[in-house]
C-alpha positions as CSV (number, residue, x, y, z in Angstrom):
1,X,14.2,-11.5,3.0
2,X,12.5,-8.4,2.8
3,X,9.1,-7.4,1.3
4,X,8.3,-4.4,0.3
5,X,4.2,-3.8,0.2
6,X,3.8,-0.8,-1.8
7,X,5.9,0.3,-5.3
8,X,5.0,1.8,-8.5
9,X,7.9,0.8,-10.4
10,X,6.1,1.9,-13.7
11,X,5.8,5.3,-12.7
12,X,7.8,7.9,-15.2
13,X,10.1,9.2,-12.3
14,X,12.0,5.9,-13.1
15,X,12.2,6.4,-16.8
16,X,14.3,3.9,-18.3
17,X,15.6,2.6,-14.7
18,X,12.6,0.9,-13.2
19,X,14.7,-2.6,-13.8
20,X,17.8,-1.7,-12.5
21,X,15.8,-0.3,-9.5
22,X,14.3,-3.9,-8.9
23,X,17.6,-5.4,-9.3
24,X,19.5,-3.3,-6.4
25,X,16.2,-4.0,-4.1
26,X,17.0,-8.0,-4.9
27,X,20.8,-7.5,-3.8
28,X,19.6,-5.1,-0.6
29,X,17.8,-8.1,0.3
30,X,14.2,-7.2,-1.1
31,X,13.0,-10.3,-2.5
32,X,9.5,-9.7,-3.3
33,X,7.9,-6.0,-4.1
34,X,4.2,-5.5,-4.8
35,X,3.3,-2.9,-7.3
36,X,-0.1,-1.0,-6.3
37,X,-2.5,-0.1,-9.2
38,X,-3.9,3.5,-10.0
39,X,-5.8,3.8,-13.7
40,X,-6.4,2.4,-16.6
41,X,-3.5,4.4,-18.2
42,X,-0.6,2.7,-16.1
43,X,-2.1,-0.2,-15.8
44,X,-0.1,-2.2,-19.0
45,X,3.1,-0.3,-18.0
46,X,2.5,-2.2,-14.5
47,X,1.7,-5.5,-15.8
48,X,5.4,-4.8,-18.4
49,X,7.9,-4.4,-15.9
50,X,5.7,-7.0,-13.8
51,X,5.8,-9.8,-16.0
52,X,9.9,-9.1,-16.9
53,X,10.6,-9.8,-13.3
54,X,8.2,-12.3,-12.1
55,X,9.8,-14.0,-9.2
56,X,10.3,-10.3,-7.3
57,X,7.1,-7.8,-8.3
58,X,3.4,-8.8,-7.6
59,X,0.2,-7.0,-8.6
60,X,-2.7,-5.2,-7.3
61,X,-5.6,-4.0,-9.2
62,X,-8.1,-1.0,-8.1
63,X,-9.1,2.2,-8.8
64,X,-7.0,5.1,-6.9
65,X,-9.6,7.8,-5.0
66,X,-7.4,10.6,-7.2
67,X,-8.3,9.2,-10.5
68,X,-12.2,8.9,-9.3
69,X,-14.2,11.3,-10.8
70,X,-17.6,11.2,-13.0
71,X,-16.1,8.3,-15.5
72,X,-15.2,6.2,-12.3
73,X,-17.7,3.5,-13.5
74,X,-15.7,3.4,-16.9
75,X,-13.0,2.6,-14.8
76,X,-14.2,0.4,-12.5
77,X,-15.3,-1.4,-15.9
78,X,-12.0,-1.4,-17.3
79,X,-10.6,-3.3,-14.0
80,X,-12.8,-5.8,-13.7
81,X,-11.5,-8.1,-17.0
82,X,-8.0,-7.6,-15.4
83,X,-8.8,-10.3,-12.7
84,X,-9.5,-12.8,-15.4
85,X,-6.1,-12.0,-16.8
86,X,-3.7,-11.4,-14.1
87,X,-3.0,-12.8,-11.1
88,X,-3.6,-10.3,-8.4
89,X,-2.5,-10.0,-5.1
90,X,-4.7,-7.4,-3.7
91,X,-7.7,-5.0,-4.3
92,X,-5.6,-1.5,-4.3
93,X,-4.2,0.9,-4.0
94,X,-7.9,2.5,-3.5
95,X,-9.4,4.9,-0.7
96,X,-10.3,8.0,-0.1
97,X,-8.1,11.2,-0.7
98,X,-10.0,15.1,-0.6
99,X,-6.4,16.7,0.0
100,X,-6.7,17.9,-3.7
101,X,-10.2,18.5,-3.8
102,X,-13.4,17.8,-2.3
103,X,-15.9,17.9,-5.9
104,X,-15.6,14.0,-6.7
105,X,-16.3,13.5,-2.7
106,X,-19.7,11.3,-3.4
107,X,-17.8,9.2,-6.2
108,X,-15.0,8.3,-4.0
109,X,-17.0,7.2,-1.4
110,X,-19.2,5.0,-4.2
111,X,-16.1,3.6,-5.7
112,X,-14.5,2.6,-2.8
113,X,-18.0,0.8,-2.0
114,X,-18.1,-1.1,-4.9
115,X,-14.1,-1.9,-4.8
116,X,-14.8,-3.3,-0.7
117,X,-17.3,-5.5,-2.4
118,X,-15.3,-6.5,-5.3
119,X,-12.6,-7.5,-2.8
120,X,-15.0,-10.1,-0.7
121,X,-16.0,-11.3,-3.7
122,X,-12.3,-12.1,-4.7
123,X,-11.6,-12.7,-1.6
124,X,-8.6,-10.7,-1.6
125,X,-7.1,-8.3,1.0
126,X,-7.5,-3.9,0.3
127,X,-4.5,-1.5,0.1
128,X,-5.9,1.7,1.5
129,X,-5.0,5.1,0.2
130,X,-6.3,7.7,2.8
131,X,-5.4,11.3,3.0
132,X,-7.4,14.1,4.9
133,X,-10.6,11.8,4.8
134,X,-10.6,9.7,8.2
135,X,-14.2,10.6,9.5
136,X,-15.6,9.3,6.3
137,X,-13.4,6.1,6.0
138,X,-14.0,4.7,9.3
139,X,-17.8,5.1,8.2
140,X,-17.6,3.2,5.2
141,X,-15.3,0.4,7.2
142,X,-18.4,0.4,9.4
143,X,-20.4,0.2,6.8
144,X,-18.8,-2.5,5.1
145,X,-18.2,-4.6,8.4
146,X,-20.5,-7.6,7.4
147,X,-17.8,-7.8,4.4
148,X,-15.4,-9.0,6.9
149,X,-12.6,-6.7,5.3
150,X,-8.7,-7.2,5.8
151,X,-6.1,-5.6,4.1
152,X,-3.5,-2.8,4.8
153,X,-3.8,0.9,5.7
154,X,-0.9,2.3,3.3
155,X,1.4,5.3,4.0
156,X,-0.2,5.1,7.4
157,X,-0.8,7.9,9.0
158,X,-3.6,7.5,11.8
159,X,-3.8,8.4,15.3
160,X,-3.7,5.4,17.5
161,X,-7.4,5.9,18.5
162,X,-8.4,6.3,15.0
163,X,-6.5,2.5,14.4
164,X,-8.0,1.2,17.1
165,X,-11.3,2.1,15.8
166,X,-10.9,1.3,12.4
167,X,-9.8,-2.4,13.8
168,X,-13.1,-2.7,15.1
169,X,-14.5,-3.4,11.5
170,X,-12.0,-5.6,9.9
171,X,-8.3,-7.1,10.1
172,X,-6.3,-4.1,9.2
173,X,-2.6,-3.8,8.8
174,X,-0.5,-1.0,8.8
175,X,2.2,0.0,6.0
176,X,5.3,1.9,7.4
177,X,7.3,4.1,5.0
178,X,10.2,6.6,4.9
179,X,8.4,9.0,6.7
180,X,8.8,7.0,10.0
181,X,12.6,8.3,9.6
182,X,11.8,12.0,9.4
183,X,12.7,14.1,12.4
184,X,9.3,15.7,12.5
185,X,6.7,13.5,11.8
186,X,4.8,11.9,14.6
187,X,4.8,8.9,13.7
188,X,7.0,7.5,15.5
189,X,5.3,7.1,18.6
190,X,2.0,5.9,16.7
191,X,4.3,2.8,15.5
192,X,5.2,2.3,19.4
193,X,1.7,1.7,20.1
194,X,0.5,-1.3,17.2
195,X,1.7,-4.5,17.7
196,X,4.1,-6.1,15.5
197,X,2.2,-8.5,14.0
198,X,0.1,-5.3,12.0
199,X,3.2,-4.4,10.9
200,X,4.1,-4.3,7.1
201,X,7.0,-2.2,5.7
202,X,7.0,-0.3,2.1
203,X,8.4,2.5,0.8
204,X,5.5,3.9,-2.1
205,X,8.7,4.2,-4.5
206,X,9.5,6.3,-5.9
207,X,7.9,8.7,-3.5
208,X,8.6,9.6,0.3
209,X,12.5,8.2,0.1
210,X,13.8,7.5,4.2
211,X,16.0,9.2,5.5
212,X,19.3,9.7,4.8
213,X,17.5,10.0,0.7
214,X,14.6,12.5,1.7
215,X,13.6,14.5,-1.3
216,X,15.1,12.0,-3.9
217,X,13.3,9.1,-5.9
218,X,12.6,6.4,-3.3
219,X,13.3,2.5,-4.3
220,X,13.1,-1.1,-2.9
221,X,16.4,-1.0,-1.6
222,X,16.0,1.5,0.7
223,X,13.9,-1.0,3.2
224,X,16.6,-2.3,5.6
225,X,16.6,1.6,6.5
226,X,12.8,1.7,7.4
227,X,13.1,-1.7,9.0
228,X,16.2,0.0,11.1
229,X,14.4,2.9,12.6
230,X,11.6,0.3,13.0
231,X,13.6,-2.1,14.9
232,X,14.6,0.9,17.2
233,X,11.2,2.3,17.7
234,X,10.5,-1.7,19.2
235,X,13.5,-2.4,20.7
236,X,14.3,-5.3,18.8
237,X,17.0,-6.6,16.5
238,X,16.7,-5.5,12.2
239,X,16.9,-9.6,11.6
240,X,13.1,-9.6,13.8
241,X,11.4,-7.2,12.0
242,X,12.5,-8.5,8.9
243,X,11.4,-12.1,10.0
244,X,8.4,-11.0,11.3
245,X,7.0,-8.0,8.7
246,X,8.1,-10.8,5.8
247,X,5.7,-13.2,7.6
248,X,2.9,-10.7,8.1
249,X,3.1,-9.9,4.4
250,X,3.1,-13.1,3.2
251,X,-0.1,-13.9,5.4
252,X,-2.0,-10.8,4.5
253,X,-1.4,-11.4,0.8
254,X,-1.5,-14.6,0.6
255,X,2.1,-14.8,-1.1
């Protein structure tokens, strides 16, 4: 079985299909999907289409660095009850992102603070979103080393010295996506370099779709793909990497 360790299958771009999405994943072989959290506003969609298919999709909660701006303590306020109520598998997706902007820099950082603490206290693993921001993340990973952090660096995108630094201040697994399959993008040779046992796969459905679906909606059953050009990257067999990403999933979250 496959596990797929990053969907939003209660984002609009599924509509009315978000179901029969989950469904093909199960007969591709995708038994269990965890759904990362953004905002308050699609956080009961997330929790619907969770709880109609509770043997497959799990749960995060968090606060995503693009919906952090001045009201972010609202938010944060508006997750904590969640944990009370739901079952969650992680602290995410949360991070830092200044690829749209850089005017809510100071919140993200705060938020992201206050989520890393929020996740010792749970005692629950982080899903990182990180885009354009790595100076500043590896300083609040150092910051927050006496937290004794693990989780997963999603859509990952790091150089390997930036990894290997990062590593120095918690357990920290990577999430490999479509874009490992595109021609151009680098990453492949990153992926060469971390051991297998950091591995996780994901697709971030319905976003980044693998090759041969670049630039359609992504889904679940598109793994075996990723786990293919991961297997080659390696040098192993399809049947490892799905033994061995299922197993580091199911350590790192605890499932």
């Amino acid at each position: 079985m496959f596990i797929d360790t990053h969907t939003h299958y209660y984002d609009e771009a599924f509509g009315q299909e978000g179901d029969a999405a989950v469904e093909r994943a199960v007969e591709a072989g995708v038994g269990l999907m965890l759904q990362a959290d953004v905002d308050s506003r699609e956080r009961d969609a997330m929790f619907r289409i969770g709880h109609r298919h509770p043997e497959h999709l799990r749960q995060m909660l968090g606060l995503y660095p693009g919906s952090v701006d001045a009201g972010w303590k609202d938010e944060i306020d508006a997750l904590l009850p969640w944990f009370d109520k739901e079952k969650a598998v992680a602290v995410g997706e949360i991070g830092l992102d200044y690829h749209e902007g850089k005017e809510f820099i100071r919140e993200q950082k705060e938020a992201l603070r206050v989520q890393f603490e929020l996740a010792a206290e749970k005692d629950l693993p982080v899903n990182i979103h990180l885009r354009d921001a790595t100076a500043d993340f590896i300083a609040a990973v150092r910051d927050a080393a006496h937290l004794h952090l693990r989780g997963n660096l999603h859509c990952f995108g790091l150089s390997i010295e930036a990894y290997r630094e990062v590593c120095r201040y918690g357990e920290w697994s990577v999430g490999i996506g479509g874009v490992v399959t595109f021609k151009n993008s680098g990453l492949a040779q990153t992926v060469a370099q971390i051991p297998l046992d950091r591995i996780l796969l994901e697709t971030d459905c319905p976003y980044l779709a693998p090759v041969p679906y670049r630039g359609h909606r992504n889904e679940s059953a598109y793994i075996p793909l990723i786990a293919a050009k991961v297997a080659e990257i390696k040098g192993v067999s399809v049947e490892q990497i799905e033994a061995v990403t299922t197993e580091n999933a199911r350590k790192l979250f605890r499932l």
